[in-house]
C-alpha positions in Angstrom: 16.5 -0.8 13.7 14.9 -0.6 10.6 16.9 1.2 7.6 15.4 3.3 5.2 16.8 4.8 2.3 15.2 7.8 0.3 16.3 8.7 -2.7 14.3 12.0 -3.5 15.5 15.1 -4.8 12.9 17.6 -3.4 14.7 19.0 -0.4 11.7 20.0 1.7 10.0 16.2 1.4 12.8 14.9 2.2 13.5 16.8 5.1 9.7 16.0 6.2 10.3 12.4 5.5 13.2 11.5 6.7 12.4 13.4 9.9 9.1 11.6 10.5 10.6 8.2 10.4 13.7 9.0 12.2 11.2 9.9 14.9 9.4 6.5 14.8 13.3 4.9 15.1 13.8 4.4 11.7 17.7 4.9 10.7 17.3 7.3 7.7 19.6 7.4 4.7 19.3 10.4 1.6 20.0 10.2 -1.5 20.0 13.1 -3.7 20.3 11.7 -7.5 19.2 8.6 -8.7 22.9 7.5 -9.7 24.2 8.9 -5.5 20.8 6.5 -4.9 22.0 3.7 -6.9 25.2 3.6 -5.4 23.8 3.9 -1.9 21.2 0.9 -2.2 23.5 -1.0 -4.4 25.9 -1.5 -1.1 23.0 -3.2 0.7 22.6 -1.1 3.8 18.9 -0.7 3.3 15.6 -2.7 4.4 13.3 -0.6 2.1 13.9 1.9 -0.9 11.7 5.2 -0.9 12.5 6.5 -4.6 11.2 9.4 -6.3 9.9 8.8 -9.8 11.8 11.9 -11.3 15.2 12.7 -10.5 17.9 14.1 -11.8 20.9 11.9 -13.4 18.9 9.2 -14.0 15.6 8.1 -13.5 13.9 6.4 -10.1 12.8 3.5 -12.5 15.8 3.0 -13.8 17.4 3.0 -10.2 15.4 0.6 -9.3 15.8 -1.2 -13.2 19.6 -1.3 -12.3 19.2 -2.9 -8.7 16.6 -5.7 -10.0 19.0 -6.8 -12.9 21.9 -6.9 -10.0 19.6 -9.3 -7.9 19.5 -6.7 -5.5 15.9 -7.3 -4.1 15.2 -4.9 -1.4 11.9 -3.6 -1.2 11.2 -0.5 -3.3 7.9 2.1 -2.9 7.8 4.4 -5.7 6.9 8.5 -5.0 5.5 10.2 -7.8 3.3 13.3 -9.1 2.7 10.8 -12.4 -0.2 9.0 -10.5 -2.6 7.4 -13.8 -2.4 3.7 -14.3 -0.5 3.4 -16.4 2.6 5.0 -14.3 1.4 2.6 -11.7 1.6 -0.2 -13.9 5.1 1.4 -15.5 6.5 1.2 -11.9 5.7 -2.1 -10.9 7.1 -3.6 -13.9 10.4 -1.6 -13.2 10.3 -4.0 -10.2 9.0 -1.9 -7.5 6.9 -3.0 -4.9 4.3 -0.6 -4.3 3.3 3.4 -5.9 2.0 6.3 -3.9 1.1 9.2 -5.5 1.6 13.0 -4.6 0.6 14.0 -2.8 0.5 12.1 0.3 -0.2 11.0 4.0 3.0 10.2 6.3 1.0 7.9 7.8 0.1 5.8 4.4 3.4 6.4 3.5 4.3 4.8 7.0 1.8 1.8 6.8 2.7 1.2 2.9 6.3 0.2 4.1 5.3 -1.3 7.4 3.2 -3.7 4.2 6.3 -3.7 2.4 8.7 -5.1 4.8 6.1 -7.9 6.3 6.0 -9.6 2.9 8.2 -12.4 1.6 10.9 -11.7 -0.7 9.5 -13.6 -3.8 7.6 -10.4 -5.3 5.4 -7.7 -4.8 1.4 -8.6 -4.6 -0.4 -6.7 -6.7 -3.8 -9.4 -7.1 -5.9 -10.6 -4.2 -8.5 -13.1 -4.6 -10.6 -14.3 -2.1 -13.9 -16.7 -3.5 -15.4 -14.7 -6.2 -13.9 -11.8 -5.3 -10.7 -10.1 -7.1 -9.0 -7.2 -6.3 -6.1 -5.4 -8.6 -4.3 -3.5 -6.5 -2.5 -1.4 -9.7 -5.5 -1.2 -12.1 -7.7 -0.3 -8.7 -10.7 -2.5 -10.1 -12.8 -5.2 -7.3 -15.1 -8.0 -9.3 -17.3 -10.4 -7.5 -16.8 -13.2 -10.4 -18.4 -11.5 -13.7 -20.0 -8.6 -11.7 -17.5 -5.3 -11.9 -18.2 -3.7 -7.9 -18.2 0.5 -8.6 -15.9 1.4 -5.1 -15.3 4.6 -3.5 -11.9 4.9 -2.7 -12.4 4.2 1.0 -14.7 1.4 0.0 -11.4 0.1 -1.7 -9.5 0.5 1.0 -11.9 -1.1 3.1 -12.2 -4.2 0.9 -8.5 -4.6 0.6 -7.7 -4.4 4.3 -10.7 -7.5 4.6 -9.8 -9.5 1.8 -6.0 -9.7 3.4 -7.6 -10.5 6.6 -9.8 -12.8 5.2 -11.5 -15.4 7.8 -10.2 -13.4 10.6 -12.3 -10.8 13.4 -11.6 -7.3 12.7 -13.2 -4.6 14.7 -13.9 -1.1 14.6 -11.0 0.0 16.4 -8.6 -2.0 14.0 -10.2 0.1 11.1 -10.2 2.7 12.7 -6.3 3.1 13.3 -5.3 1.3 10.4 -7.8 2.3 7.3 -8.6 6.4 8.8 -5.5 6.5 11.0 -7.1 7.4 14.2 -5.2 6.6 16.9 -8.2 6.4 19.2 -11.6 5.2 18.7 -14.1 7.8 18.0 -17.8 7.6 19.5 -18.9 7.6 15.3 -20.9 5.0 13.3 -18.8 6.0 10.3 -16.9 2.5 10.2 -20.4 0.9 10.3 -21.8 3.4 7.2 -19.0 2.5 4.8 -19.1 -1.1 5.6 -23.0 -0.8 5.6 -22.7 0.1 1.8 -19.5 -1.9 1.0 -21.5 -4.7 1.6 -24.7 -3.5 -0.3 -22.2 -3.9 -3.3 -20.2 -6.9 -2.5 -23.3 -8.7 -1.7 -26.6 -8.9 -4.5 -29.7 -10.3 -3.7 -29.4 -13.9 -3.7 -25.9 -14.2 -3.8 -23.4 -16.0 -0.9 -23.0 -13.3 2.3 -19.3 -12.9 1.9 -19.1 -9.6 4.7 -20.9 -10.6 7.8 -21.0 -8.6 10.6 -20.1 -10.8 14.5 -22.2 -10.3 17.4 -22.5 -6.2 16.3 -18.8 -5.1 17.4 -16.7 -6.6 14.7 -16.8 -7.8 10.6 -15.1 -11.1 9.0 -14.5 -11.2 5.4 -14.9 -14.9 3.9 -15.4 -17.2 1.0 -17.5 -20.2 1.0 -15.9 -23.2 1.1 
């Protein structure tokens, strides 16, 4: 069983959190304060770290400051209302793993940890590259080589969900459930839209086809060799 800590001050998102991943068979532990927090992750009963970016007693970066200069790395996701780039940027280099902003989805929150927890213990990822193509995951800015790509956020969503697949089949019903969270696949041309004009901008005239579309049911995502 998986074991989450929150350390979050707000009584009522804690209650919702803690009671939607208790439901999906998480073991949920609360924390309160960030030093009650500290203390708790600092024993080493967690898997992941859900910390709020303001609490009282001492700050969620510096809980998560405290635990990094111990060696403790457990995975950390950082909740805040402070949502610009630079906070982002602020909380990664406090050594978290990952930022979500408030307000927010369960269900991202869910899949952001579900990322978390699948990763190898050397670092978060916060750059993807695949060919010409770059992704910053905290600056939330794509480039094909020079050319800066202007993305939607669901177009950025799109492209990073590819780009870690990269060279492999996705189909609709994988975007579906795991980019809009259906948990069934609508009768809807709305996966084949957005990828439609994702590729419009990943793709100029006479450049390499990087987003190709197989056999009409399914998209691959890959670089020339």
């Amino acid at each position: 069983m998986t074991r989450l800590l929150l350390i979050e001050d707000d009584a009522v998102t804690a209650e919702e959190v803690a009671g939607y991943f208790r439901g999906r068979g998480y073991q949920v532990s609360c924390a309160a304060t960030g030093t009650e927090g500290l203390a708790e992750a600092g024993a080493g009963r967690a898997d992941v770290l859900v910390v709020d970016r303001l609490l009282p007693g001492m700050d969620g970066l510096a809980v998560i400051e405290a635990l990094r200069h111990a060696g403790i790395r457990t995975p950390a996701l950082v909740l805040s209302a402070l949502d610009g780039v630079d906070e982002r940027v602020r909380g990664l280099r406090a050594g978290g793993d990952d930022y979500l902003g408030k307000p927010f989805a369960l269900a991202e929150l869910e899949a952001r940890i579900e990322a978390l927890l699948r990763r190898p213990a050397d670092g978060p990822e916060t750059l993807l590259r695949v060919g010409p193509l770059e992704l910053d995951l905290v600056a939330r800015t794509a480039r094909r080589g020079s050319r800066v790509l202007d993305l939607l956020p669901r177009e950025f969503r799109l492209l990073e969900y590819m780009m870690r697949r990269a060279g492999q089949t996705v189909t609709r019903a994988m975007l579906f459930e795991d980019v809009w969270n259906y948990r069934f696949t609508p009768r809807s041309n709305l996966v084949d839209v957005h990828m439609g004009r994702l590729r419009r901008k990943l793709d100029a005239p006479h450049e390499v086809e990087l987003l190709c579309t197989v056999r009409g049911i399914s998209f691959v995502l890959d670089a020339p060799p």
